[in-house]
C-alpha positions, 0 to 999 in steps of 0.5 A: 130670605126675609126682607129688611123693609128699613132698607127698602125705603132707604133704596125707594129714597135713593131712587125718589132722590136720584129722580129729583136730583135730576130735574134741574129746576125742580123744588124738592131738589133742594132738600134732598140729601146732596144738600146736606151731606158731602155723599148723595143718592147714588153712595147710598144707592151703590151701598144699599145694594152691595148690602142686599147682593150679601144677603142673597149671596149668603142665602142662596150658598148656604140653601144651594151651593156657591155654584147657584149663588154664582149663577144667579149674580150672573143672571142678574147681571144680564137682567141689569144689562137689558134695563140698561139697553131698554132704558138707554132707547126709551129714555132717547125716544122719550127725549125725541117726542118731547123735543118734536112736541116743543117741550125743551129739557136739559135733564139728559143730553140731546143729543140721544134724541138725535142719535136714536133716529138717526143712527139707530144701529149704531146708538144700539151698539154703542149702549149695548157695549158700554162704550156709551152710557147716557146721564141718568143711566150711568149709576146703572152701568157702574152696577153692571160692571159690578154685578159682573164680576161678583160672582169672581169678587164675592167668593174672595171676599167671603174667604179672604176678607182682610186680603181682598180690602188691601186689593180693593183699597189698591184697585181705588188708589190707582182707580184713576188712570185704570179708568181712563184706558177703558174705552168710551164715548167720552173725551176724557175717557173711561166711565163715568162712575169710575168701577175700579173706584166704586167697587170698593163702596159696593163690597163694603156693602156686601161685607157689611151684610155677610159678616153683620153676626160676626163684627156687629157684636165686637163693634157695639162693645164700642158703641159710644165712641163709635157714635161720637166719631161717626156724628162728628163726622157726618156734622162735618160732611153736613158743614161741607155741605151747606156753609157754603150757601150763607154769607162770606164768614161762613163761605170763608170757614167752608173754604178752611175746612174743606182744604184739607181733603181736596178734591172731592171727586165724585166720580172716582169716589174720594175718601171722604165721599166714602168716610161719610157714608159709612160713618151715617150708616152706623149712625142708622143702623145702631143709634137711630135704628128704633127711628128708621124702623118707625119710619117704615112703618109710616105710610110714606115709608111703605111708598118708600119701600114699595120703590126700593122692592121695585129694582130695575123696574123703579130704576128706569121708571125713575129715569124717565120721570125725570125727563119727563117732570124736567119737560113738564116745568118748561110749561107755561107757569112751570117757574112758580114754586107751586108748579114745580111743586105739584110736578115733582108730587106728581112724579113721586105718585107715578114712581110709587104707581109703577112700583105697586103695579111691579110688586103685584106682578111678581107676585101674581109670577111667583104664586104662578110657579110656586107648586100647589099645596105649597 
């Protein structure tokens, strides 16, 4: 399977943006793309890797069979479970040692500190179940539960197409009450990143990637008006974005534009969270292609692209920066621009330095493996 680094920086950015977003008093925070478009880091995240399940999918059912592509998604969804636990542990533990070292943080609950000392077994259970996901970590569970079922979802999708977006369109119109009946530590009920609402985004993703020969050709035949529709709406998700930073004329036209798609709701995943992202997708991947392929090509594009080739290694190393870089601005100084700066830089090295150590791994694991002569 040959890899699309575009796409692996595009899922280094997420993972860098999703850290960042989650240092509340960082620096980068503020230009990261939840400042500029209605959609942020986890749509793209959640995108990006319905697109990258489509290609192995397609690739390993038509080299080995479907039974092998179900297979390996239900390996994967396993794998993606013991991150979740194992990170879910590290991340209290992190939180604990730094709460006993007087290093305050607000990136993750404190509770989690408390309860993985005090009720080990218990917080064990409530991870492993889902009945709990801790904050930073609950993008992961939503991948869990999607991972899960692809081996059921992907098969219908790929043979039915049109029949199975009606069902998933359906499943998001009454994601909201469905959510609720799952149970969960919170009071409202239901994960927090509603699945039977993110799904949808997920297999748009997997679509997108398994029939890109057959639609791409009949979509480029409207190429320009494609184009202008999708930047007309990525400026309006920019203006929804931003005009409400800057002064009462424009907070008062904010207020005009955005009425006639409220609520956005993250959580359950609104229209027009969902518009947006697929019309800048278009945008990146046909208009500005040459752009984004010269930016792989760019050392921070490499650095970007080694994070997004180190999957769930990346993912819970991200997590734990975040607290960590989140604690670290507590410091003596740490409120100066160039404090947060300097720790936020920091972060993004040691991410890339886990990602690096992880690509040489697996690929000192499979030249291990691999049969000699070959």
């Amino acid at each position: 399977m040959k890899r699309i680094t575009a796409l692996d920086m595009l899922r280094g950015y997420a993972l860098a943006a999703i850290m960042i977003d989650h240092m509340p008093g960082g620096f980068l925070r503020d230009y990261t793309l939840a400042n500029f478009a209605v959609f942020d880091a986890a749509e793209l995240f959640v995108l990006l890797s319905g697109f990258l399940v489509g290609l192995v999918w397609v690739t390993i059912e038509s080299r080995d069979g479907r039974r092998a592509a179900q297979l390996r998604f239900l390996r994967r969804a396993a794998q993606v479970w013991l991150a979740l636990v194992v990170g879910g542990i590290m991340l209290a533990l992190l939180s604990r040692l730094l709460f006993t070292l007087g290093m305050e943080h607000t990136a993750v609950w404190s509770e989690y500190a408390r309860w993985v000392v005090e009720h080990p077994v218990g917080y064990l259970v409530t991870l492993s179940t889902l009945w709990m996901q801790p904050n930073l970590l609950d993008v992961l569970a939503l991948y869990v539960v999607v991972l899960a079922f692809a081996p059921l979802t992907v098969p219908v999708l790929l043979r039915y197409p049109w029949v199975f977006a009606i069902a998933s369109a359906g499943l998001w119109a009454v994601s909201v009450p469905l959510n609720q009946m799952l149970p969960n530590h919170r009071s409202s009920g239901g994960m927090l990143f509603n699945p039977f609402a993110w799904q949808a985004l997920f297999h748009a993703g997997v679509a997108m990637c398994a029939f890109r020969q057959q639609i791409m050709p009949v979509l480029r035949r409207h190429s320009t008006a494609l184009t202008i529709i999708c930047s007309v709406i990525v400026i309006y998700s920019f203006a929804l974005a931003q005009f409400w930073r800057y002064g009462p004329e424009l907070k008062e036209f904010w207020r005009i534009i955005r009425e006639p798609i409220m609520p956005i709701d993250k959580w359950s995943l609104d229209g027009m969270r969902f518009t947006a992202i697929l019309a800048a997708s278009w945008l990146v991947a046909v208009p500005l292609a040459p752009l984004f392929a010269w930016l792989a090509g760019t050392w921070p594009g490499r650095a970007l692209a080694v994070i997004g080739r180190g999957g769930l290694v990346s993912f819970v190393a991200c997590v734990m920066l975040s607290v960590l870089g989140d604690a670290l601005m507590t410091l003596p100084g740490g409120a100066t621009d160039m404090f947060r700066l300097s720790v936020e830089i920091w972060t993004l090295g040691v991410l890339w330095l886990v990602a690096e150590i992880e690509k040489r791994r697996s690929r000192n694991r499979r030249s291990a493996v691999r049969p000699a002569g070959q």
